[in-house]
Backbone bond lengths (Angstrom), bond angles and torsions (degrees), N, CA, C in turn:
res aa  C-N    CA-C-N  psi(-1)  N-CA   C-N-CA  omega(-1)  CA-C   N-CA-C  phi
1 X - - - 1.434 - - 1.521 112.61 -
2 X 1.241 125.37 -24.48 1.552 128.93 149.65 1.463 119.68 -18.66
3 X 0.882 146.72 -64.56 1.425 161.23 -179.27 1.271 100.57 -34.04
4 X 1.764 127.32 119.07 1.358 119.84 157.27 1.375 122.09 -90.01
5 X 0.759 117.49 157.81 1.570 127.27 -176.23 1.568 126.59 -127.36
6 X 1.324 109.37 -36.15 1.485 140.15 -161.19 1.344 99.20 3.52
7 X 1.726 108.79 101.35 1.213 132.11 163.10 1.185 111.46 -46.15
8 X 1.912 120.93 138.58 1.218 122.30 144.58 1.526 107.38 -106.38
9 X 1.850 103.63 162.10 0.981 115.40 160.74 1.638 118.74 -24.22
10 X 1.387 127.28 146.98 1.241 126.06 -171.57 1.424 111.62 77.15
11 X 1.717 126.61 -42.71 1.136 99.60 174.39 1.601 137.63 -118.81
12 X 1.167 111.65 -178.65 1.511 112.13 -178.60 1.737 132.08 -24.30
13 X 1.476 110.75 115.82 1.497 93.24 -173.52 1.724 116.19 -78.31
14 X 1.567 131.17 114.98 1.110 119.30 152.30 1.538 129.60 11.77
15 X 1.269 150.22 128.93 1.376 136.44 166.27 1.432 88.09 -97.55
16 X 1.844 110.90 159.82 1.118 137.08 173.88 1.246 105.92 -158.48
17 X 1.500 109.66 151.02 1.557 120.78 144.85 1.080 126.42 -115.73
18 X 1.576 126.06 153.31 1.353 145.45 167.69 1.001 131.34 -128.77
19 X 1.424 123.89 173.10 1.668 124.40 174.05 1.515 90.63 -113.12
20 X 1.563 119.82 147.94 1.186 131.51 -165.23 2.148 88.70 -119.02
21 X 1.226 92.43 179.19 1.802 95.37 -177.37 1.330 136.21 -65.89
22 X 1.704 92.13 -1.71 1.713 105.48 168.06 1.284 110.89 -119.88
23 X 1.813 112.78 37.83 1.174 111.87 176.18 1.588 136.18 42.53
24 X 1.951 111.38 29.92 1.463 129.59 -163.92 1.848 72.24 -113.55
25 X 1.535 102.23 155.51 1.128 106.06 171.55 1.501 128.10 -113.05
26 X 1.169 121.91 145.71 1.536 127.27 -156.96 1.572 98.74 -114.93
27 X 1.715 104.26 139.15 1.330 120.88 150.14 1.149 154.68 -107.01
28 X 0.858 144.54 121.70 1.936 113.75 -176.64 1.091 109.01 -60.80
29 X 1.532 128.47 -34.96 1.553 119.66 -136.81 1.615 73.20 -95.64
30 X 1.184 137.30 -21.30 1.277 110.34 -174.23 2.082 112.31 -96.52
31 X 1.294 103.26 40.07 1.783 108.54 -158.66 1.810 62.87 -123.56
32 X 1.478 149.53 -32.96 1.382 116.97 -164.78 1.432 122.77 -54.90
33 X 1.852 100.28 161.15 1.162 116.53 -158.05 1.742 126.26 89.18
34 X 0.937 102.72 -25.88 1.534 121.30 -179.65 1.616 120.40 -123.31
35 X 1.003 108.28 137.77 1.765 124.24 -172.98 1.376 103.11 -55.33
36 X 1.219 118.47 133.44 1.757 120.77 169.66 1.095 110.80 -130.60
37 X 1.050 124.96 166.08 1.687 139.87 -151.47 1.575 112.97 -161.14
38 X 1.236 121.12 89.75 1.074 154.85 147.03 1.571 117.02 -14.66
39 X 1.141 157.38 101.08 1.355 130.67 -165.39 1.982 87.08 -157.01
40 X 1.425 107.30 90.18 1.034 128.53 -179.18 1.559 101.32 -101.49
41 X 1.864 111.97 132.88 1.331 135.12 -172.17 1.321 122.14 -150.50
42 X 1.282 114.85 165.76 1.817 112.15 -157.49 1.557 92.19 -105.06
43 X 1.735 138.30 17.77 1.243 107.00 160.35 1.493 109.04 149.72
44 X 1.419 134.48 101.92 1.227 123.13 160.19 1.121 129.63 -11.42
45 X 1.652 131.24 140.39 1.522 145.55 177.05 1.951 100.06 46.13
46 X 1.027 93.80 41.16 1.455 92.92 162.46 1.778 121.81 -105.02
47 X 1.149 115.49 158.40 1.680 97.72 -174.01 1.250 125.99 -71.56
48 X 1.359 121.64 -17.48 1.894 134.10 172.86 1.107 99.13 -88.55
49 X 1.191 123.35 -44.37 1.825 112.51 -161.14 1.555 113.94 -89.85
50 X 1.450 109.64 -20.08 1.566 105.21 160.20 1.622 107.46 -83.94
51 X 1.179 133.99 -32.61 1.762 126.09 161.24 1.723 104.82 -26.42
52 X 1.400 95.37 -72.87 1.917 124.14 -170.06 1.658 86.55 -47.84
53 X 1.386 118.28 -62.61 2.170 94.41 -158.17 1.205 96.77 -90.25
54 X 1.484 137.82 -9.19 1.411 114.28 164.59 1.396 114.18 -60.23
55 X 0.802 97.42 -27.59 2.134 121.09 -149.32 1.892 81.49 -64.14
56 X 1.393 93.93 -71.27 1.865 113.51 -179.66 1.687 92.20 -32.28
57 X 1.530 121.00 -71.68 1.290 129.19 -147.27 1.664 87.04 -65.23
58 X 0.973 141.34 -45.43 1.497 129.37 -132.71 2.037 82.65 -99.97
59 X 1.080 110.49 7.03 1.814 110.76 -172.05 1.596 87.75 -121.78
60 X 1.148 128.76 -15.42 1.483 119.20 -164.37 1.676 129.06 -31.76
61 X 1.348 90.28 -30.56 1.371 99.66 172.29 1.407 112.34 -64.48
62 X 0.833 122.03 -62.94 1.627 128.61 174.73 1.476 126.46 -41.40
63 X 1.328 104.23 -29.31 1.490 132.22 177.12 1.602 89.90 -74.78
64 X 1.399 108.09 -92.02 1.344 121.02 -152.98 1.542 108.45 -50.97
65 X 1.586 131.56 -8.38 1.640 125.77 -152.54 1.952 88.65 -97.71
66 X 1.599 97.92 -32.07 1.758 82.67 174.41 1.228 118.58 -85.98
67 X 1.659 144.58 23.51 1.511 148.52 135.21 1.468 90.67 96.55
68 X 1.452 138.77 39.14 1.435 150.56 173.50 1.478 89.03 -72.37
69 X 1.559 108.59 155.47 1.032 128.57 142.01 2.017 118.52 -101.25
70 X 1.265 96.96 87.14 1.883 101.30 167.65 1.379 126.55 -97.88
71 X 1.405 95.56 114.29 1.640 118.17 174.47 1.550 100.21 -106.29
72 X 1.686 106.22 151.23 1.218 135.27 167.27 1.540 108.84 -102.93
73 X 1.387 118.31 137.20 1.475 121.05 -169.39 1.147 93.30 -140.97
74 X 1.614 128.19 126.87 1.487 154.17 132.63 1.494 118.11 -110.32
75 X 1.533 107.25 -175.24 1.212 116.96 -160.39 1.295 89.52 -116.50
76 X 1.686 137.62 -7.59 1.454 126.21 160.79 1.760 118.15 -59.46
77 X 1.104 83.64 149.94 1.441 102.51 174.33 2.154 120.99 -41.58
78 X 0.999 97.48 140.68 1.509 110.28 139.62 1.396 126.29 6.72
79 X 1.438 99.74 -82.67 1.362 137.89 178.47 1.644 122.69 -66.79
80 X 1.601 95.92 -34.66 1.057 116.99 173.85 1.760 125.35 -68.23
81 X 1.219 91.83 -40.05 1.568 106.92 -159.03 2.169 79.95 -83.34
82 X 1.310 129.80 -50.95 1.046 141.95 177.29 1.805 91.45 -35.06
83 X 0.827 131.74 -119.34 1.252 146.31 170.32 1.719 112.81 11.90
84 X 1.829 103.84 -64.20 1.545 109.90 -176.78 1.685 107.48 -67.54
85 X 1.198 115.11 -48.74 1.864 110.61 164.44 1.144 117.96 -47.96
86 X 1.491 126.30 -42.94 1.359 113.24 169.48 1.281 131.93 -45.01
87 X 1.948 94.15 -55.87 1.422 97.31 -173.28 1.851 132.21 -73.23
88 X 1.288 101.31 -5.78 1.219 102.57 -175.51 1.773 114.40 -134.99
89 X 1.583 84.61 20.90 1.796 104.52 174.17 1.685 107.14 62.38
90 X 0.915 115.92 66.28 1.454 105.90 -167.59 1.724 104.44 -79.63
91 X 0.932 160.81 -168.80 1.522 140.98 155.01 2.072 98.82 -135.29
92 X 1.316 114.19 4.86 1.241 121.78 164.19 1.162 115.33 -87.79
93 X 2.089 103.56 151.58 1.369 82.01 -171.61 1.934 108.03 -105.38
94 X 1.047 139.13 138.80 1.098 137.21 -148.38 1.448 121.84 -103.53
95 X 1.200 157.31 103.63 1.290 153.34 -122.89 1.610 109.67 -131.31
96 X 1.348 112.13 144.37 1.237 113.31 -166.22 1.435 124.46 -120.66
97 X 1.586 95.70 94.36 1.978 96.79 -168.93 1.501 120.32 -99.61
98 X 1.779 98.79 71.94 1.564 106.00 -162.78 1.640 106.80 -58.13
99 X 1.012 125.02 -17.39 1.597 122.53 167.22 1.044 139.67 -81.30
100 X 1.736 117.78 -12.33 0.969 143.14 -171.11 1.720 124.67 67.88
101 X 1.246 90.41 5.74 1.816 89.45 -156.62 1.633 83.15 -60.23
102 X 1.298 129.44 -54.92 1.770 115.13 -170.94 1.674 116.60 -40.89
103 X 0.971 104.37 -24.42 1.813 103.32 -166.85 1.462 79.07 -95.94
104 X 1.245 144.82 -98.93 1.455 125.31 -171.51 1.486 144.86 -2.13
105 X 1.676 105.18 -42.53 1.250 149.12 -179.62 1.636 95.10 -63.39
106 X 1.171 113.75 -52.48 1.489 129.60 -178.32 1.270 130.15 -88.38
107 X 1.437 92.37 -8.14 1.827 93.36 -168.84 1.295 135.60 80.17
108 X 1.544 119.10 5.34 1.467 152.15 -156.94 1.621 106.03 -95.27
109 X 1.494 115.38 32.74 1.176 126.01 -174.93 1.536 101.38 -92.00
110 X 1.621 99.30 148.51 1.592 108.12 -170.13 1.774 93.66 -101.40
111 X 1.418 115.95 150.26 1.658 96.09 163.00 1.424 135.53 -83.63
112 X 1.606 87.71 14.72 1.811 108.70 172.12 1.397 81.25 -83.89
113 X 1.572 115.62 141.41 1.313 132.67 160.88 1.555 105.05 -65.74
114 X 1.272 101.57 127.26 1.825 126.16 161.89 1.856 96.17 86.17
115 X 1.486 114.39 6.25 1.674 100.61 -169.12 1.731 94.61 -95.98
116 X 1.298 96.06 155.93 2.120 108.77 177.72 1.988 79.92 -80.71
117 X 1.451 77.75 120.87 2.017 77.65 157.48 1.733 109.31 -72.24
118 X 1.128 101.57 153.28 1.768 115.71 171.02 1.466 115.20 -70.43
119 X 1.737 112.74 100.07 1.301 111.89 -147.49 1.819 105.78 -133.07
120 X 1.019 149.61 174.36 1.262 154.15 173.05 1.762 119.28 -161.78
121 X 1.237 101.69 111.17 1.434 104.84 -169.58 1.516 85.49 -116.21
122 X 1.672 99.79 147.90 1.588 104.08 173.48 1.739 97.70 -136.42
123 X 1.565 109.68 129.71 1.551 103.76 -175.89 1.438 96.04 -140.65
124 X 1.558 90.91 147.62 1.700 104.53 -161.70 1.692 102.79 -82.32
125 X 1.542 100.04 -174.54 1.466 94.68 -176.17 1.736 119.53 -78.00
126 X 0.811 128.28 -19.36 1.730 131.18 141.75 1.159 132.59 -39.16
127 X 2.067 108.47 -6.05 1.898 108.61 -175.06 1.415 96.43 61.60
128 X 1.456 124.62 46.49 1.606 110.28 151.07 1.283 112.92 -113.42
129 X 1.398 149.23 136.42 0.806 140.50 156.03 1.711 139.00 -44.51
130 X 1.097 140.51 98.01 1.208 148.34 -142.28 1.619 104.96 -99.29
131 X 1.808 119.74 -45.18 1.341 99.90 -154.28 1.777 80.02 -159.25
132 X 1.512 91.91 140.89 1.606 80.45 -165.28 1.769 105.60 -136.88
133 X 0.639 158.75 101.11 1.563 155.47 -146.97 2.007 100.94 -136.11
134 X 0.751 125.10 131.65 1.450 134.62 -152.16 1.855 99.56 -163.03
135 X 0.995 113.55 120.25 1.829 134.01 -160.99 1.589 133.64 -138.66
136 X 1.317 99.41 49.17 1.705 116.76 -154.22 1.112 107.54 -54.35
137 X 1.351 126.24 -4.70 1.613 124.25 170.46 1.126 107.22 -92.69
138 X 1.606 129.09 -22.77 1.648 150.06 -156.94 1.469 99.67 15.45
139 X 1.452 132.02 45.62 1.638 137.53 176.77 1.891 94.99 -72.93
140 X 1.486 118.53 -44.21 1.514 114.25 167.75 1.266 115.78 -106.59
141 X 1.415 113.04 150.69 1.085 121.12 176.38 1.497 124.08 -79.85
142 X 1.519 143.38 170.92 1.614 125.07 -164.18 2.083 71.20 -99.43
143 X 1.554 81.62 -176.08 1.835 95.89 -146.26 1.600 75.76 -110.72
144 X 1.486 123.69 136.99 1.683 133.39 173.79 1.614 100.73 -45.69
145 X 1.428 97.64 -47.52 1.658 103.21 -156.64 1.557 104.55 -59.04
146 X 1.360 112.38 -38.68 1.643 110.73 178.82 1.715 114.82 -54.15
147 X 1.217 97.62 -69.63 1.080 112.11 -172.57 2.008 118.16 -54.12
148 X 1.309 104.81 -16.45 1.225 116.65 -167.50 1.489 88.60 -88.42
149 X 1.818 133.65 -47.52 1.057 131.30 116.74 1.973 128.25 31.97
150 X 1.658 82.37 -102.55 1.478 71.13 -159.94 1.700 98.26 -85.79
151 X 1.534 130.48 22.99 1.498 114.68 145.64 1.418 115.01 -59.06
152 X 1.517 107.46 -46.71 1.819 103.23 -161.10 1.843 99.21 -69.58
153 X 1.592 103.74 -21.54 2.059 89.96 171.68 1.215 105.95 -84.04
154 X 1.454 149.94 -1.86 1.163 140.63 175.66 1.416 105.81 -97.80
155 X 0.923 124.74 -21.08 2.284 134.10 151.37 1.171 99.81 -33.53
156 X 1.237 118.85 -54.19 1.639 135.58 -158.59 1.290 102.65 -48.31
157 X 1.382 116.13 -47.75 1.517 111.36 -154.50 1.429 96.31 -92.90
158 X 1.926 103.26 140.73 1.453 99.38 -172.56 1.574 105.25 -70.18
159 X 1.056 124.98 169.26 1.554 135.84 173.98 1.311 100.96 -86.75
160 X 1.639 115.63 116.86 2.005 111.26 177.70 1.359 108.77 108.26
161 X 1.911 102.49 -5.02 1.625 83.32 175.46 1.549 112.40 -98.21
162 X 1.322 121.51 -5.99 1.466 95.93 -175.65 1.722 95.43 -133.90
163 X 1.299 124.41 160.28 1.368 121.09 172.78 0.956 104.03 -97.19
């Protein structure tokens, strides 16, 4: 999982695995067929990045009615991500890339040394990457409405048409 790649739009998303906050483990390659959503951040109980997944949580509806799969990705722990969903009800499930190799993988580098930049990848059900927004200062957060956005253009593409 070392290997960077940093997908653009148009191309292929990376596969990875993770452990999410109940320590069950997550795939991409097993999310095909279905839209995924990327939602890379510099860190539990922080003041932007709880704005950003409340922001998600308090829109959930909007999220959840186009049949996305949305994950939250940091480099906290397990335990960590367990704890910050609790406390602020998150209903995403949140994944834990204590090595960073996933944010690397993506290009989701902060220009703070060792931070996940504030990032949002959206890839259609083919594993293509559709919509890609990457924020190495991550001082703002990406806006729900976009991103809610470019799920319904990544719908678009039939599933099976392109390898």
């Amino acid at each position: 999982m070392s290997k960077t790649s940093n997908p653009e739009v148009g191309q292929r998303a990376p596969d990875f695995r993770l452990r999410d906050g109940s320590d069950q483990e997550w795939a991409l390659a097993q999310q095909r067929g279905k839209v995924v959503v990327l939602l890379f951040y510099p860190g539990d109980e922080t003041p932007i990045c709880t704005r950003q997944l409340c922001s998600v949580r308090d829109r959930w509806g909007d999220y959840s009615v186009t049949g996305a799969e949305v994950v939250g990705i940091s480099t906290d722990s397990v335990e960590s991500h367990k704890r910050f969903a609790e406390h602020h009800d998150l209903p995403l499930r949140l994944l834990s890339d204590a090595g960073g190799d996933v944010a690397r993988m993506y290009g989701a580098q902060s220009l703070i040394p060792g931070k996940v930049a504030r990032s949002v990848f959206v890839i259609d059900g083919n594993g293509t990457v559709r919509y890609r927004d990457v924020r190495p200062l991550g001082l703002f957060r990406p806006k729900d409405e976009d991103v809610i956005r470019a799920i319904r253009e990544a719908h678009s593409e039939p599933v099976g048409s392109r390898q």
